[in-house]
N, C-alpha and C positions, 0 to 999 in steps of 0.2 A: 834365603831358602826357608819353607816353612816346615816345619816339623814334621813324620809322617804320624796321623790319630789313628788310633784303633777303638777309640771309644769302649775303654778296657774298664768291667765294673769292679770298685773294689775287694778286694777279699780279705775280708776280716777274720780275725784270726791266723792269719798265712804270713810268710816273712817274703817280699818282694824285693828285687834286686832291679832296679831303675837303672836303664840307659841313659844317656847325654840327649837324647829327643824326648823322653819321658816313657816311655814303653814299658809295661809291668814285662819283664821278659822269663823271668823264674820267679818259681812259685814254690818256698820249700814249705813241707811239713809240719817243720817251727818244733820237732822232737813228739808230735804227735802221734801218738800210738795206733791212729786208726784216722791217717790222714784221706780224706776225699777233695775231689777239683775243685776247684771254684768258678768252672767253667767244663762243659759236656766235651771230653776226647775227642778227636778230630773237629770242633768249631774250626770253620775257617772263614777270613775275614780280609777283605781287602781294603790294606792302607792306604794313604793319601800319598803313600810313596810310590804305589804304583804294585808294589808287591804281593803276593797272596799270605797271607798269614796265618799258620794253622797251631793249635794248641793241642799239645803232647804231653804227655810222661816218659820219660827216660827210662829206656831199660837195661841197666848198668851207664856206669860214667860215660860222659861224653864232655871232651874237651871245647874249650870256645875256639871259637873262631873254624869250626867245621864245614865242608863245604860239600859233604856226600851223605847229610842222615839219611837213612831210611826210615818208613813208618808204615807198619801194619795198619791193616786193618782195622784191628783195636786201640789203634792210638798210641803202640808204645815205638818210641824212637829207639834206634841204634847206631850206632858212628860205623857207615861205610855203606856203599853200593847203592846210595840213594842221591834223590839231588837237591834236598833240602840245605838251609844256611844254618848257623846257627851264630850267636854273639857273644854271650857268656858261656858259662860251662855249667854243666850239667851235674849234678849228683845220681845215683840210680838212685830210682823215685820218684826223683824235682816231678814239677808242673811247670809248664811255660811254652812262650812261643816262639817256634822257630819259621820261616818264609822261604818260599821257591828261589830257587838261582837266579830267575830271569823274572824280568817285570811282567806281569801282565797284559794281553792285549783286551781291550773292551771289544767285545761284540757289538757286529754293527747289523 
């Protein structure tokens, strides 16, 4: 099975927490007093897994392995009533990417 890519560009300065596929998937602060993304709220980008993949900010904690985030408009996440995944856990604040429930279909 091959990996899913998101063709994720680094972010220096940020502390990233890597999945078992490679996936930058949190993006924290790093103690940053005036931390910004390293990627524009709501990007979203489809893996090679088939999933849709969108980059958030947490708005208060969110547990891993979640299977209901929501997300405004603005791009901040919250755990419940939405139908996003997520894999690790979340700090309020982090940055990172969480993916739709269901795989994608391509437009034909």
């Amino acid at each position: 099975m091959v990996a899913p890519v998101l063709n994720l560009a680094s972010a220096e300065g940020r502390i990233g927490a890597i999945d078992t596929e490679g996936r930058t998937l949190i993006i924290s602060d790093g103690g940053d007093s005036s931390p910004q993304a390293p990627f524009e709220l709501n990007t979203q980008q489809k893996g090679s897994d088939g999933f849709m993949w969108r980059f958030v900010q947490a708005s208060g904690a969110i547990a891993a392995s979640q299977t209901d985030i929501a997300v405004d408009a603005a791009g901040q996440a919250t755990d419940g009533g939405g139908a996003y995944v997520n894999t690790l856990a979340f700090a309020d604040n982090e940055y990172g990417w969480i993916r739709n429930a269901v795989i994608t279909a391509d437009a034909t």
